[in-house]
DRENTORMI-219440 format. One record per residue: x, y, z negated of N, C-alpha, C, O, CB in turn; residue in three letters. Coordinates in steps of 0.001 Angstrom, whole numbers, plus 524288, in hexadecimal, padded with zeros to 5 digits. Glycine has a CB too. Layout:
# residues N
XYZXYZXYZXYZXYZala;...
//
This chain:
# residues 69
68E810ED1199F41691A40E8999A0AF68EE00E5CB9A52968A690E4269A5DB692890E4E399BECunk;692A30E5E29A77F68FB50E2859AE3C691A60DD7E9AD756958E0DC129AB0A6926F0E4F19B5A7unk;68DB70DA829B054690110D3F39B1BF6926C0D3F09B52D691AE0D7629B87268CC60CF879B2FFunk;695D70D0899B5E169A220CE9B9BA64696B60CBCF9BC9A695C90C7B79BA4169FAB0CB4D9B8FBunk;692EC0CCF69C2CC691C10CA149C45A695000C5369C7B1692CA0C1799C9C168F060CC689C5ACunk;69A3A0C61B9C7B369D280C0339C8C569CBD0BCD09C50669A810B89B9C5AD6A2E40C03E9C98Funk;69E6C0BDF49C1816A0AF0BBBD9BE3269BC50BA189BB2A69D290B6F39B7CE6A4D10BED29BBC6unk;697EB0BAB79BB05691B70B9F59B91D68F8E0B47B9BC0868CD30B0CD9BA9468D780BFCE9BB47unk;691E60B5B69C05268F950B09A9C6BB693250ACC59C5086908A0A8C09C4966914D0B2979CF55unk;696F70AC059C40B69C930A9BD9C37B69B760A4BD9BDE169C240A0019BD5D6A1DA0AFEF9C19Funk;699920A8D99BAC3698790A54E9B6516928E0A2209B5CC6917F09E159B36B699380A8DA9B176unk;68E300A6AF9B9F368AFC0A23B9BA10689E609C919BD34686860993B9BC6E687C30A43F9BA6Aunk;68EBA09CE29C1976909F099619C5B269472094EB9C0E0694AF090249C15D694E209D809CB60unk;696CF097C59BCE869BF9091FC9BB766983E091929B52169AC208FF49B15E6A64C0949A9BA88unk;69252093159B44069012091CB9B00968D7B08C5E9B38068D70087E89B1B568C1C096C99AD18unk;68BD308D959B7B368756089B59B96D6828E08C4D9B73B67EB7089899B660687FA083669B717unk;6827C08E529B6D467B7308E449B4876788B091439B97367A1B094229BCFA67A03092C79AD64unk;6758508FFE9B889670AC0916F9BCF466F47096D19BA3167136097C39B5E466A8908C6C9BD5Dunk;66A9409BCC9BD986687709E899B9F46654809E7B9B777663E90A2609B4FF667F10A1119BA8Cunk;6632609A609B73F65FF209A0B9B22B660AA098D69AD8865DC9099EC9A9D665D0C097BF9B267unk;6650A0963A9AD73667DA0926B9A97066B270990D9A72566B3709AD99A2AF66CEF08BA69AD0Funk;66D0209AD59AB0366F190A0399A82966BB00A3519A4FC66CF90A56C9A0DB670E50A40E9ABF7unk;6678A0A37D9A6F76635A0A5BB9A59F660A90A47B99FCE65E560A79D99CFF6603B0A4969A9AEunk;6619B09F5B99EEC65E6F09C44999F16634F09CC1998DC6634A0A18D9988B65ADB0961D999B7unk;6684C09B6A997E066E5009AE29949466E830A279993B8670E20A29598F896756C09727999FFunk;66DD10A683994AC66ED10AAEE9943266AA90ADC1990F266B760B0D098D5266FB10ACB0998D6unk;664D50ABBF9937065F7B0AE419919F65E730B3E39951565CB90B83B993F565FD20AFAC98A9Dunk;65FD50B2299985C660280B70E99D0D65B060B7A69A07B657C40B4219A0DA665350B5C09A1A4unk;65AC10BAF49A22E655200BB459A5C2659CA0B9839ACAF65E8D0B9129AD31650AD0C4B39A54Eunk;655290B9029B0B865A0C0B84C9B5F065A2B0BCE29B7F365DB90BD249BB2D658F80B40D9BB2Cunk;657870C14C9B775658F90C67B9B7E365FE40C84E9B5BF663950CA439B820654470C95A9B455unk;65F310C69B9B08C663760C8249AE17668720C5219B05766C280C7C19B1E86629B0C7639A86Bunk;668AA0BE929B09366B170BD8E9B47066C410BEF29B99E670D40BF029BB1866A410BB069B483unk;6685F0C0249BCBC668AC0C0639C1E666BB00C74C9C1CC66EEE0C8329C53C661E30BF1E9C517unk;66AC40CA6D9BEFA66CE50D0BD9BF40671BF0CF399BD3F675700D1289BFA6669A90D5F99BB72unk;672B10CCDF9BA3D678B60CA829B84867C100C9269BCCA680100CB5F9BE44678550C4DF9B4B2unk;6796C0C4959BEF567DA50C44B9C3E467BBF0C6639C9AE67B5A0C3019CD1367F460BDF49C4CEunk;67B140C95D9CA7367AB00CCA59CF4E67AAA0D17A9CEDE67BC00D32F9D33B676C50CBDB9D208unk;679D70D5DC9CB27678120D9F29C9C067DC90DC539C71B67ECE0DC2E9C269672DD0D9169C644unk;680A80DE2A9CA90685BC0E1DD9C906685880E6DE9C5A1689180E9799C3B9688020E3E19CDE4unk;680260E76D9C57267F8E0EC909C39667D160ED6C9BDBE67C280F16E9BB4167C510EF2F9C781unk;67C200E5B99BC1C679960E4059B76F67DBF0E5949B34F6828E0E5A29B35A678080DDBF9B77Aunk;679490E7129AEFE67C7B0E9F09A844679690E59D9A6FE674F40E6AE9A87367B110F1989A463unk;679840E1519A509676050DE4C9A0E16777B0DF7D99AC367BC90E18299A0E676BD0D7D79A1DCunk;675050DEAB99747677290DF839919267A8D0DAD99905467A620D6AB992B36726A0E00698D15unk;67CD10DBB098D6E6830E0D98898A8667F790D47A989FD680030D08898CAF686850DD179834Dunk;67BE50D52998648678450D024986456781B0CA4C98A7A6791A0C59998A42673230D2BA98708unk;6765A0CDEB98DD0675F50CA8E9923D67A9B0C8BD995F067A710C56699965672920CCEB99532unk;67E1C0CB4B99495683BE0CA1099627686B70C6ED9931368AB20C4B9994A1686A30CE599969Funk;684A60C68C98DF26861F0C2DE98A63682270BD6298B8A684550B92098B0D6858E0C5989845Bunk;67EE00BD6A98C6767A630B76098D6667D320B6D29927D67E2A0B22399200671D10B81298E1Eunk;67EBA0B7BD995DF67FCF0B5EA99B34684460B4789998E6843F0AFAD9992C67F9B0B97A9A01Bunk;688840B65E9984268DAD0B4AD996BC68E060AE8E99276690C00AA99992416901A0BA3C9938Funk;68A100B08F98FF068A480AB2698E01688280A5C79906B689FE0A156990456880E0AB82989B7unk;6845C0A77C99255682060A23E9950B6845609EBF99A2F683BD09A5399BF967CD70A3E3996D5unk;6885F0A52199BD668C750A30B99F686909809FFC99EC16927809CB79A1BE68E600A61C9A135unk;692770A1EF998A8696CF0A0E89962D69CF70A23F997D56A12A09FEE998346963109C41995B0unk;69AC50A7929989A6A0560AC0C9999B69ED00AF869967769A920B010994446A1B50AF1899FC7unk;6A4190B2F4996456A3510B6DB993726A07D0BCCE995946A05A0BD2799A5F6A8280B74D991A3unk;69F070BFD6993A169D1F0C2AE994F26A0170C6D1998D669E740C8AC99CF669B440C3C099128unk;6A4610C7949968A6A99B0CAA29992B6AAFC0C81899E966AE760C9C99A1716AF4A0CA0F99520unk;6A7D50C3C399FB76A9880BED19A30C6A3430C25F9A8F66A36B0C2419ADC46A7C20B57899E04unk;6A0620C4089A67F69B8D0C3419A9BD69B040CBCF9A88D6972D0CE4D9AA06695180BD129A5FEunk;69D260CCF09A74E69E570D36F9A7966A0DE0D6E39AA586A5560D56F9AB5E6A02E0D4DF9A46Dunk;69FC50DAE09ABF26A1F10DD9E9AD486A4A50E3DF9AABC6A1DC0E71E9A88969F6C0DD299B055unk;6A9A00E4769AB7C6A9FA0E9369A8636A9CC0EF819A9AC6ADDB0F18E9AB3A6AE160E8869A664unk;6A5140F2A49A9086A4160F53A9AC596A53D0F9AD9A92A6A2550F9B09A55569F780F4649AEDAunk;6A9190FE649A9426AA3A102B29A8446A8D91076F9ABA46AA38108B39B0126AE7C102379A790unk;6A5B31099F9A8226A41510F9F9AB096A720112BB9A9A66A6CC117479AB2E69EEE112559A9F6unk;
//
């Protein structure tokens, strides 16, 4: 499962939060952030797609991509 890097930028622009504040609200490293939103080619675990989604407060389906091989 890939992140929507729009839609990733989108919600951290209409959360307001800075990245650090993402960072402490998620428990994320800024690696993991920073490959989240720039990194098209990022698989993170469900896990971590679930802490970002929440701390954003979208849904996960909201910050995903659906990728069929």
């Amino acid at each position: 499962m890939k992140i929507n890097t729009r839609n990733f930028k989108v919600a951290i622009a209409t959360s307001c939060m800075t990245m650090r504040e993402l960072q402490k609200a998620g428990k994320l490293s800024s690696t993991t952030i920073n490959r989240a939103k720039y990194d098209r080619e990022y698989l993170p675990e469900l896990k971590t797609v679930g802490k970002l989604a929440r701390a954003l407060g979208v849904s996960v389906e909201y910050l995903t991509e659906d990728v069929r091989e």
